[in-house]
C-alpha positions as CSV (number, residue, x, y, z in Angstrom):
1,X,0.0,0.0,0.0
2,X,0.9,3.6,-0.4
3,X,2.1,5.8,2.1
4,X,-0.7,8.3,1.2
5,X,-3.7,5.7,2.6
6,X,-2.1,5.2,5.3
7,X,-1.6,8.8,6.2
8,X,-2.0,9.6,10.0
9,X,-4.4,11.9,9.4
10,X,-6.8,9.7,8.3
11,X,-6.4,8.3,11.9
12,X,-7.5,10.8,13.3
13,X,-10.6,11.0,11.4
14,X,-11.2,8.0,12.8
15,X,-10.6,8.5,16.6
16,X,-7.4,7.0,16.7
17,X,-4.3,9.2,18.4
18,X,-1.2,9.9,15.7
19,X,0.7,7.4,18.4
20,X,-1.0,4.2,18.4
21,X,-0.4,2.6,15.6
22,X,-3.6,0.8,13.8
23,X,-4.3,-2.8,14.0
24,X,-5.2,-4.9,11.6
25,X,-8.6,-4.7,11.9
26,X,-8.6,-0.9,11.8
27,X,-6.9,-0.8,8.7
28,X,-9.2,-3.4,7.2
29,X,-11.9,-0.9,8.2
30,X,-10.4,2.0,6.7
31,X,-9.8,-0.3,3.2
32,X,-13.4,-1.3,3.6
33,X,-14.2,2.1,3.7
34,X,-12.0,3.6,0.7
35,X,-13.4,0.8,-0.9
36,X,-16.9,1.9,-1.1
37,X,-15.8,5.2,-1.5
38,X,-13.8,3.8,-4.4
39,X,-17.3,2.0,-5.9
40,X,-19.1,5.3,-5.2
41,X,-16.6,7.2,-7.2
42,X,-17.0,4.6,-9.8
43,X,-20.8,4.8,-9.9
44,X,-20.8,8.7,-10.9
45,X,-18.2,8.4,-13.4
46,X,-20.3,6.1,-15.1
47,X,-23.4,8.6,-14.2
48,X,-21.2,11.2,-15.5
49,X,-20.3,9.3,-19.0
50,X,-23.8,8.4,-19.4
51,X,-25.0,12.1,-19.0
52,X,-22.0,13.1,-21.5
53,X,-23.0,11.2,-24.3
54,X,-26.7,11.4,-24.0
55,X,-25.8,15.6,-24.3
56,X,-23.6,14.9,-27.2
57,X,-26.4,12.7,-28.8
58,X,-28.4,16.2,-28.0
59,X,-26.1,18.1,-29.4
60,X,-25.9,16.7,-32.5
61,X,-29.7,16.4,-32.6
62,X,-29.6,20.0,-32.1
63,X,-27.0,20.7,-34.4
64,X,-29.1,18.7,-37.5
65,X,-32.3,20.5,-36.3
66,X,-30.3,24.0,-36.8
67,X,-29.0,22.7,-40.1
68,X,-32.5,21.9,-41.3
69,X,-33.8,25.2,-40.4
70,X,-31.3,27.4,-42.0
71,X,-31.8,25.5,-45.6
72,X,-35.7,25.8,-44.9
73,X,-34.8,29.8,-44.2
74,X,-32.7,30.0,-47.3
75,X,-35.4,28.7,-49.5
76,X,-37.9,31.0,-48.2
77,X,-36.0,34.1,-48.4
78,X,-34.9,32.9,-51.8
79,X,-38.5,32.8,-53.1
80,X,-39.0,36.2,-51.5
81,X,-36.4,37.9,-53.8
82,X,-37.6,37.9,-57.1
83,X,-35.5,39.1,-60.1
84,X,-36.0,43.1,-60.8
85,X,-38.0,44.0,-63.1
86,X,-37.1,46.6,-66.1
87,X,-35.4,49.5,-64.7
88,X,-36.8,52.7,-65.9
89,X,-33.3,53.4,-67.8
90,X,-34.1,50.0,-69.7
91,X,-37.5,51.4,-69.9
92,X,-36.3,54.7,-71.6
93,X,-34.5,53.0,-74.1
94,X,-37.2,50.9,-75.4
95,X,-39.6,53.8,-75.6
96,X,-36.8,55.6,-77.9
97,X,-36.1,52.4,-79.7
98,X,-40.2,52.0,-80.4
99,X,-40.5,55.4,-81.9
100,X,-36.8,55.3,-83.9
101,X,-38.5,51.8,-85.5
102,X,-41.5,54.1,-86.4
103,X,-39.5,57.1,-87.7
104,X,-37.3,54.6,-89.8
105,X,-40.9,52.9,-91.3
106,X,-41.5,56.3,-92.8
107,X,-44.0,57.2,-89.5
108,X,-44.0,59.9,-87.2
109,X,-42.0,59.2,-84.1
110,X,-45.1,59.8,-81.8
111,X,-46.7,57.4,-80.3
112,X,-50.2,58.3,-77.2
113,X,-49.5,57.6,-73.4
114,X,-51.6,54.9,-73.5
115,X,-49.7,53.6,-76.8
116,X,-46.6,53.9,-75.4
117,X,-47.2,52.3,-72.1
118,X,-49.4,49.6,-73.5
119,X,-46.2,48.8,-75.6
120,X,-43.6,49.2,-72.5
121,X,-46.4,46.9,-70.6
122,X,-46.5,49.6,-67.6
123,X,-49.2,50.6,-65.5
124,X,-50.4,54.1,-65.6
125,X,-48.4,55.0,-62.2
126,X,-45.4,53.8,-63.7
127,X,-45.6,55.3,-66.8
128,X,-46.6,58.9,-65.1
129,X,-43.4,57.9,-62.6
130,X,-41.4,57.2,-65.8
131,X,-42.3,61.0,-68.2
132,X,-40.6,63.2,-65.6
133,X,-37.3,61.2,-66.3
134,X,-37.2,61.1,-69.3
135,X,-34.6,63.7,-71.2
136,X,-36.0,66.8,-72.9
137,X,-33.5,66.8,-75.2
138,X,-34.5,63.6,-76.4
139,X,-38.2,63.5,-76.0
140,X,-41.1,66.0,-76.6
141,X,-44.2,65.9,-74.9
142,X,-47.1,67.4,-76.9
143,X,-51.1,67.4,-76.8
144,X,-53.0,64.9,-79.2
145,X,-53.9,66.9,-81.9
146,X,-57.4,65.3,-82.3
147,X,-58.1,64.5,-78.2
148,X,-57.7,67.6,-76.0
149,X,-57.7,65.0,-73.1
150,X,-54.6,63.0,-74.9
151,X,-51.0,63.9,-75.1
152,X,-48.6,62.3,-77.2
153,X,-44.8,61.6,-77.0
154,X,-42.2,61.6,-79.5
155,X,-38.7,62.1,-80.4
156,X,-37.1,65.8,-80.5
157,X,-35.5,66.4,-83.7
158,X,-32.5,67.0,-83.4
159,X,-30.6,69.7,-85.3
């Protein structure tokens, strides 16, 4: 045995003076009693293990429950965000595409508001968002010559 057991301070836990030395049936005591201290010790590491792999179990549980959640809120936000539509730059340049295409058929180069936006497929807000943007250099907004209610847009000419 090692000296620490049989230390004389565990002695006098027990009663015993630090000058008697013990007998054989007090040390088998004291063994008895390390003993099941011993077997104690033993039962909560086991306790211990146990409750250490049932919280990594958790864990991981946890962990796979997270994972699931994330992907579930990716796929939601991603069919929140929808692609943008036309900017209003884009927008521009088909309107002075349209009426260029009519001016080179031999037309005029005007088209109504509700022409033009039925052919940029706008709704009236936009289009009335869209005729304060647009360059006067490039377009000219006039009054339909045969609907005083009407106006009609068209390219400037340029000089």
């Amino acid at each position: 045995m090692s000296a620490d057991i049989l230390d004389n301070s565990g002695y006098n836990n027990l009663g015993l003076a630090s000058h008697v030395s013990p007998s054989q049936e007090d040390l088998i005591e004291i063994i008895l009693a390390l003993k099941d201290e011993v077997s104690q010790l033993k039962g909560t590491i086991v306790n211990l293990e146990a409750k250490v792999s049932n919280l990594g179990a958790t864990h991981e549980q946890d962990m796979n429950r997270l994972a699931v959640d994330i992907a579930f809120d990716r796929q939601r936000l991603s069919k929140l965000e929808h692609t943008p539509g036309p900017t209003e730059e884009d927008r521009i340049e088909k309107l002075k595409g349209y009426l260029t295409d009519k001016k080179d058929a031999g037309l005029r180069p005007e088209a109504s508001f509700t022409e033009a936006r039925s052919y940029l497929e706008v709704s009236r807000s936009q289009f009335s968002q869209l005729i304060p943007k647009l360059d006067p250099r490039d377009f000219v907004i006039s009054a339909h010559p045969l609907n005083y209610k009407s106006k009609m847009i068209g390219l400037a000419h340029k000089m």
